[in-house]
SEGU-346599 format. One record per residue: x, y, z of N, C-alpha, C in turn; residue number from 1. Coordinates in pm, 1 decimal, m for minus. Example, Ala and Ser with C-alpha at 12.3 -4.5 7.8 and 13.67 -1.06 7.14 Angstrom:
1319.0, m569.0, 780.0, 1230.0, m450.0, 780.0, 1320.0, m330.0, 780.0, 1
1285.0, m225.0, 708.0, 1367.0, m106.0, 714.0, 1290.0, 3.0, 787.0, 2
//
This chain:
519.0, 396.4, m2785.1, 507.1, 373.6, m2642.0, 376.1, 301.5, m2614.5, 1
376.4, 195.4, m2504.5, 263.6, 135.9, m2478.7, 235.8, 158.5, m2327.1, 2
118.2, 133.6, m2298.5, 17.8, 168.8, m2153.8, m67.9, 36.0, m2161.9, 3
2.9, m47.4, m2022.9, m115.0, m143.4, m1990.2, m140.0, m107.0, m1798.0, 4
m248.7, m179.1, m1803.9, m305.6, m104.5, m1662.0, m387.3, m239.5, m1601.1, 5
m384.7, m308.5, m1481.4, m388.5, m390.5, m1433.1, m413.4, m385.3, m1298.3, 6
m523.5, m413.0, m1246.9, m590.6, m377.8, m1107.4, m603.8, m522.9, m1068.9, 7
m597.1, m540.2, m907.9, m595.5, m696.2, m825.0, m674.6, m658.8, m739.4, 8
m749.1, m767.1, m676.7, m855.5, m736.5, m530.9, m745.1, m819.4, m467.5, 9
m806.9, m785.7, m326.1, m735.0, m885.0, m238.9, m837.7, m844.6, m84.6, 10
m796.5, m971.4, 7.6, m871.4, m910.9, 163.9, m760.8, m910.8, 213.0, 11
m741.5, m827.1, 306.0, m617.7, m793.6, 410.5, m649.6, m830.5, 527.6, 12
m550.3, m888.6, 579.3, m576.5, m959.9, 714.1, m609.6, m825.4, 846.0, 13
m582.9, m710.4, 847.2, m612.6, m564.5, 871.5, m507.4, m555.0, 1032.3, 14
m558.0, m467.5, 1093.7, m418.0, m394.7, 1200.3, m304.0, m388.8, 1095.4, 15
m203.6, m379.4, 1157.1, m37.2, m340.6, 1068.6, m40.6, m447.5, 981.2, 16
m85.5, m503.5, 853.9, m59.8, m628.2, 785.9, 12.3, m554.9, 684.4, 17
123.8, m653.6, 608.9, 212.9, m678.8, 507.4, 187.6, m772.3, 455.7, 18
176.3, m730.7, 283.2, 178.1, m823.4, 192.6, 225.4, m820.5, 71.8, 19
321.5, m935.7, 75.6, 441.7, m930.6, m24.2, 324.8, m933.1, m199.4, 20
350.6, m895.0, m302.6, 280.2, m835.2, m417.0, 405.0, m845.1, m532.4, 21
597.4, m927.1, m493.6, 612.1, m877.1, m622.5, 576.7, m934.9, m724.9, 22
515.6, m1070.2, m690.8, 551.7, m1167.5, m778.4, 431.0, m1110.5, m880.2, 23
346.6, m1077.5, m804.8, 166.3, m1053.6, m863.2, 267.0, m911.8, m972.5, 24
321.7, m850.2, m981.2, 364.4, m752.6, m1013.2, 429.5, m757.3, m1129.9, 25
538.7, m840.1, m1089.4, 631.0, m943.0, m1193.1, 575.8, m978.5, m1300.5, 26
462.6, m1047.1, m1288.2, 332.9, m1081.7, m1351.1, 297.3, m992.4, m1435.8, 27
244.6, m926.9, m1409.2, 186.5, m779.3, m1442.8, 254.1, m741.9, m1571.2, 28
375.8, m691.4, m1500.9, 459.0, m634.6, m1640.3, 482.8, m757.7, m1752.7, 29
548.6, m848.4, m1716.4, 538.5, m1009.9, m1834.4, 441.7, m979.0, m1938.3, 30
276.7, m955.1, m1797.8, 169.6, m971.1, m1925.1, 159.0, m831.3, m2043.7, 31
217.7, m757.3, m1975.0, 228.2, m610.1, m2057.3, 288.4, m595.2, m2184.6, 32
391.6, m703.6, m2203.8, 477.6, m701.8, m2316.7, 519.1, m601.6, m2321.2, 33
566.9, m530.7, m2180.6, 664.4, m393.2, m2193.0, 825.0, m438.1, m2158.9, 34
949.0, m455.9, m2251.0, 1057.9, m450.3, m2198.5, 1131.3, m375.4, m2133.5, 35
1104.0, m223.6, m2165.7, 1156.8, m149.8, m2096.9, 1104.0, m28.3, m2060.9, 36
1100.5, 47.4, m1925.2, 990.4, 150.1, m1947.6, 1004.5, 163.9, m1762.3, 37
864.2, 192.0, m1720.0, 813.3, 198.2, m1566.6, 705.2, 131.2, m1537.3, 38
705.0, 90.0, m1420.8, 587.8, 24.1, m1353.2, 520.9, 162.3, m1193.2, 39
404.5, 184.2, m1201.3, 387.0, 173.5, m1117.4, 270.3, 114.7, m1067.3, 40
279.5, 102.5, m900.8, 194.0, 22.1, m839.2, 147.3, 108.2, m733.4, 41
10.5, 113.6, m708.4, m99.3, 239.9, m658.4, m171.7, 150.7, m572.9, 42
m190.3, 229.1, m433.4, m283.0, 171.2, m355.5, m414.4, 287.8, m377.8, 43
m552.0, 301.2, m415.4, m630.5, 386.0, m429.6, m733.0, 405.4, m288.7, 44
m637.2, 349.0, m205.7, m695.0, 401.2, m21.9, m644.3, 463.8, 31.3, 45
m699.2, 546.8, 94.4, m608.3, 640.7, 217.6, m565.9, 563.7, 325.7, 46
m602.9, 433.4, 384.9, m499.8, 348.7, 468.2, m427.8, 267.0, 418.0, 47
m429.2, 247.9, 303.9, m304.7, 165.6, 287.9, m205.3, 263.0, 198.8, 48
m108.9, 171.4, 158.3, 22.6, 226.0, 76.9, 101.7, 94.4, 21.1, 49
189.8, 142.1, m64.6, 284.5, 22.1, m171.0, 404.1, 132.8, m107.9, 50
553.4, m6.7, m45.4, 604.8, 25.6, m33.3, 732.6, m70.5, m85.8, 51
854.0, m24.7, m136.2, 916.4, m127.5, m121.4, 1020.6, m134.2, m23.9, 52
1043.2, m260.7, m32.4, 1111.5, m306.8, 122.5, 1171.9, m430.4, 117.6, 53
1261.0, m480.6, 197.5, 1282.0, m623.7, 216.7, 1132.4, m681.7, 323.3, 54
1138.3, m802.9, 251.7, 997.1, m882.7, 349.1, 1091.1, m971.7, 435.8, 55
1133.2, m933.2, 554.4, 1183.3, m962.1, 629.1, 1134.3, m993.8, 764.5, 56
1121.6, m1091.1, 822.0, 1040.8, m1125.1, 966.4, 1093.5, m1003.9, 1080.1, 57
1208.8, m1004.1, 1071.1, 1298.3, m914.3, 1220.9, 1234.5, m754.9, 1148.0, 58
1283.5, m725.6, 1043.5, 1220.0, m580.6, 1015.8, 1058.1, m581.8, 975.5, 59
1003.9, m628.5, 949.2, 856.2, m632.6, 1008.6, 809.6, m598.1, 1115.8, 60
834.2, m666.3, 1204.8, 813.9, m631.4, 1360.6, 892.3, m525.4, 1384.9, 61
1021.8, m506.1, 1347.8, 1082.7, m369.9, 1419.1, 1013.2, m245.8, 1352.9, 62
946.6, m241.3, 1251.1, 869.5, m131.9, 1158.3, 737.4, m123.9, 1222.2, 63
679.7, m266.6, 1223.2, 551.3, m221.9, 1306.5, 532.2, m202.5, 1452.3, 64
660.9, m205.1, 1540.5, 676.0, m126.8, 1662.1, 679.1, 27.7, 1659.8, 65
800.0, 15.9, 1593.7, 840.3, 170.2, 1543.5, 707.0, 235.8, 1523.1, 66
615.6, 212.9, 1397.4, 503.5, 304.6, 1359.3, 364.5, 307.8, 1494.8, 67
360.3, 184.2, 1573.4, 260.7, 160.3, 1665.2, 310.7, 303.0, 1770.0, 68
463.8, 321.1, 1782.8, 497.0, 371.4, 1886.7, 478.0, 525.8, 1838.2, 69
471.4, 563.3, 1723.9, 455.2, 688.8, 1673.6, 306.0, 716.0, 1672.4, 70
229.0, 636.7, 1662.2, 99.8, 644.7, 1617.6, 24.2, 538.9, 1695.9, 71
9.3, 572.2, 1834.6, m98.2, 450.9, 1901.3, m210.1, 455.7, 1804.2, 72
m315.6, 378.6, 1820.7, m456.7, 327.0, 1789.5, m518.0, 408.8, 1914.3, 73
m460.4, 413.1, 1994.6, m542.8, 446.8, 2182.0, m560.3, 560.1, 2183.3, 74
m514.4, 674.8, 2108.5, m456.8, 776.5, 2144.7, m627.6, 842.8, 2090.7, 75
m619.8, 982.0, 2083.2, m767.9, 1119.6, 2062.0, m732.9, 1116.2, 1929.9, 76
m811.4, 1100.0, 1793.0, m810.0, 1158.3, 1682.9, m884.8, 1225.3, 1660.7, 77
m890.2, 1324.5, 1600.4, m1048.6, 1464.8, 1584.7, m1138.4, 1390.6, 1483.4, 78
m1037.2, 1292.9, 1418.7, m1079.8, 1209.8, 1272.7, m1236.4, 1147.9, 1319.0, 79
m1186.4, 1092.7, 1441.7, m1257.1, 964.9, 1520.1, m1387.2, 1043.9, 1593.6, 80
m1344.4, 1169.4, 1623.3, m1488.8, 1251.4, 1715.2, m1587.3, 1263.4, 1637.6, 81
m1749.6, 1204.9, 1632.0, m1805.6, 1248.5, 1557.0, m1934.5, 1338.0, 1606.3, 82
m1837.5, 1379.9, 1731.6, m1896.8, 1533.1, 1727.4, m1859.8, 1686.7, 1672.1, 83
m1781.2, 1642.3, 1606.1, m1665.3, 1723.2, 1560.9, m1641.8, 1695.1, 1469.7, 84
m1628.0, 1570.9, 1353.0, m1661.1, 1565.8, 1230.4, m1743.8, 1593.1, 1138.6, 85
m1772.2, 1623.9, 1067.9, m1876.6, 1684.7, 958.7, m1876.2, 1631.3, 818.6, 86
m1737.6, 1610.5, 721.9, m1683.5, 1588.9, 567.5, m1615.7, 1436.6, 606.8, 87
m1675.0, 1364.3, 473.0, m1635.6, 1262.1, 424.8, m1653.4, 1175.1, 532.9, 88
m1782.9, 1118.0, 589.4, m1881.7, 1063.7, 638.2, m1919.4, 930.4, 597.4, 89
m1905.2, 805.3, 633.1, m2013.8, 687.3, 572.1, m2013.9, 625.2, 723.8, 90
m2159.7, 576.1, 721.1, m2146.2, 503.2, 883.9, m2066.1, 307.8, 932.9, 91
m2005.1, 309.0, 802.7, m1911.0, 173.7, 846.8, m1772.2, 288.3, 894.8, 92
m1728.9, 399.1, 895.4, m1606.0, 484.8, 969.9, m1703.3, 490.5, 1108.6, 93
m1823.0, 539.4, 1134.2, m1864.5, 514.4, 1263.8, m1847.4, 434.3, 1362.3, 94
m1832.6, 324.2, 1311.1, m1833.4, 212.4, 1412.6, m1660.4, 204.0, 1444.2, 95
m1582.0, 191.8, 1309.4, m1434.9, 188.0, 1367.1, m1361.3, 299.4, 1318.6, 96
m1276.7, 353.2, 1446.7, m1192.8, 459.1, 1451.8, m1100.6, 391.7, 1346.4, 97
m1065.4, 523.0, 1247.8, m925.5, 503.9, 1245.1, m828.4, 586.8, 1195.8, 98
m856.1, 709.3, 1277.0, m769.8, 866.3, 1263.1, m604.2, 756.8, 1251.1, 99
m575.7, 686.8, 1343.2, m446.7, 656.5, 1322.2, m402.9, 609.3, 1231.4, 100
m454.2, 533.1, 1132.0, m415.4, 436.1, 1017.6, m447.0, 573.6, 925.2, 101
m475.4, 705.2, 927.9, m472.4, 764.3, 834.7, m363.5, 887.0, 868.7, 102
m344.5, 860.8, 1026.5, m207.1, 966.0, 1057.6, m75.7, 844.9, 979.5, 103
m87.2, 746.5, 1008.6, 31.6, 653.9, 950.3, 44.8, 650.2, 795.0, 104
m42.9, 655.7, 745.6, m43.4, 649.6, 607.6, 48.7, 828.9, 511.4, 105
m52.5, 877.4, 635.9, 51.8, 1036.4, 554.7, 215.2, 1055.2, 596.3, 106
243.9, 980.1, 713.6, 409.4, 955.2, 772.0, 442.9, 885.1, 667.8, 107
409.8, 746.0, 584.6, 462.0, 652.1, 521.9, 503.8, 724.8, 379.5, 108
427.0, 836.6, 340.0, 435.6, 915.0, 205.5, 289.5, 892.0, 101.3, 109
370.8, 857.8, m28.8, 256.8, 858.0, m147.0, 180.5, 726.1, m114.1, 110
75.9, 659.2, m186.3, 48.9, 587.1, m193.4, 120.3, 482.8, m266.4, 111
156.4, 524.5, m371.0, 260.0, 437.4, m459.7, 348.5, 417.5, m478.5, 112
444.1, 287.8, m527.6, 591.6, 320.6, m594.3, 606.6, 294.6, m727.3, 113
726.0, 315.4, m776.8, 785.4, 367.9, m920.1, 895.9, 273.2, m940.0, 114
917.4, 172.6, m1012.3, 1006.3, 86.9, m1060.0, 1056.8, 62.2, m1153.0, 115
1173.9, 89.4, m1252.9, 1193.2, 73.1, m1334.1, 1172.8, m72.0, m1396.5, 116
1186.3, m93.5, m1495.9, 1150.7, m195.1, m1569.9, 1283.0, m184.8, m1696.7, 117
1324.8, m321.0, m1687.4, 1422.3, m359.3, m1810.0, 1442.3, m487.9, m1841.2, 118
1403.5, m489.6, m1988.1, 1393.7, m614.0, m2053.1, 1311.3, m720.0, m1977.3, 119
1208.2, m663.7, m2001.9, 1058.2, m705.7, m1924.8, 1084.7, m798.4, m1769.6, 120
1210.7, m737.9, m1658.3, 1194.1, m743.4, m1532.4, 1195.5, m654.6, m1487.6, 121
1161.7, m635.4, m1348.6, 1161.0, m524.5, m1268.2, 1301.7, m509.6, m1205.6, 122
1293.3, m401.3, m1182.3, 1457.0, m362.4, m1141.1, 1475.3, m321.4, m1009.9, 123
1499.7, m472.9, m931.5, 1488.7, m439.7, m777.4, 1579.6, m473.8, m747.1, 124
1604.3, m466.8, m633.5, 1794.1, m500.5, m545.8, 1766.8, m623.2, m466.4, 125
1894.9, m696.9, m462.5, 1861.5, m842.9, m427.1, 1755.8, m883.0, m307.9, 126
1737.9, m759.8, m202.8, 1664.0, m831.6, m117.7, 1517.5, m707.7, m113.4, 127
1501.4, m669.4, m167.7, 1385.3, m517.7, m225.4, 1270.7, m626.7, m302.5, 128
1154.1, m570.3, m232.4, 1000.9, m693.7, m280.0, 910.6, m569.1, m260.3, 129
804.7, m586.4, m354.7, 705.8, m461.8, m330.7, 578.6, m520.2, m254.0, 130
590.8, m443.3, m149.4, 476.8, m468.5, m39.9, 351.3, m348.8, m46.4, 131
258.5, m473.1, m16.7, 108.1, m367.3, 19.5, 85.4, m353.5, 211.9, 132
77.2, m212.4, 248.0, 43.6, m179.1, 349.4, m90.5, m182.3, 389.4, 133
m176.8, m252.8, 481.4, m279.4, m206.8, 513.8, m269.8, m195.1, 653.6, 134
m303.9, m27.7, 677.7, m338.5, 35.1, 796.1, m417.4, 21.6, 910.6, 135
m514.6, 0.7, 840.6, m665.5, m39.0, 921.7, m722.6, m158.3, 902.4, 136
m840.8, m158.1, 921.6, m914.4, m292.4, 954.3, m910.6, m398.5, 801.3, 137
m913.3, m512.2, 851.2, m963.1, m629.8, 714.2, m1017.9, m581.8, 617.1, 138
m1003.1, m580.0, 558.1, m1167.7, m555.4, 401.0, m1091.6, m593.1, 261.4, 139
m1178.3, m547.8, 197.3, m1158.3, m528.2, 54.4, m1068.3, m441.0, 33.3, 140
m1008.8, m499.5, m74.5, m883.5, m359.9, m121.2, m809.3, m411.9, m259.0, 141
m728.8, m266.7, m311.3, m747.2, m307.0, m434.6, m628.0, m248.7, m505.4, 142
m515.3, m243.6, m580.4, m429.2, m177.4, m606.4, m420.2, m192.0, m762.5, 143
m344.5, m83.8, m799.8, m299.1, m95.9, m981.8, m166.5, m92.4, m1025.6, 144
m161.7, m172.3, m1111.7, m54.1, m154.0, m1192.4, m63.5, m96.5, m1380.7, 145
43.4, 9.4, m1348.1, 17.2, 13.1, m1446.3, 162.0, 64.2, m1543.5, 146
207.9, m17.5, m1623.2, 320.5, m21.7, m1693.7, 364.4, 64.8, m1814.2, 147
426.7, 165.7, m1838.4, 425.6, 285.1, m1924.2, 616.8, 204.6, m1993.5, 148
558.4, 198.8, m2120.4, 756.3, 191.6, m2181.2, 722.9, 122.6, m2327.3, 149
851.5, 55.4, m2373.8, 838.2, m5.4, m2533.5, 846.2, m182.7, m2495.6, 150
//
């Protein structure tokens, strides 16, 4: 059995952004020389997430209504009070709230997904692309891959 492991930077355009990742992924495993086995792909932030999905213009927008409408930005987070916060503190969270991009992130699930892999492609359904979620603001960000099989 082999283990390759493969990390990407990227900047996110930030608010609700989607970004299609399979090809970078696709990639990934090729370079792994794994034919058959698993991939997964890890976001190591608490606002973002890897999801897969169709990258679709109409369900884009209907997803990022849907989640805006579950989870304003406008709304009281205790996250955001920092009279009332105490743990896990840095003063760039001071300046921008973002209890919501971390209430959305625990609705969305794990951080990662799990893909099979056969005969060194990924095993997705004709219109299924693995997307990176970012929750919150622009920045730096960074995800892994990492490919487990023969």
């Amino acid at each position: 059995m082999k283990v390759f492991q493969h990390e990407r930077l990227m900047r996110t355009a930030g608010g609700l952004s989607v970004t299609d990742i399979t090809d970078e992924v696709a990639a990934a495993v090729r370079e792994s020389g794994i034919e058959n086995g698993i991939v997964c792909v890890y976001s190591p932030h608490t606002t973002c997430c890897v999801r897969v999905n169709e990258f679709e213009s109409g369900f884009l927008e209907d997803f990022a209504t849907m989640l805006k409408r579950l989870v304003p930005s406008e709304g009281y987070y205790a996250h955001d009070d920092w009279d009332k916060r105490t743990e896990n503190v840095c003063p760039e969270d001071m300046d921008f709230g973002n209890g919501h991009a971390h209430c959305m992130s625990m609705l969305l699930g794990s951080a990662g997904e799990s893909i099979p892999v056969s005969e060194g492609e990924l095993c997705l359904g004709q219109w299924q692309r693995v997307l990176f979620l970012e929750l919150d603001r622009e920045r730096e960000r960074r995800w892994l891959v990492q490919v487990v099989g023969s």
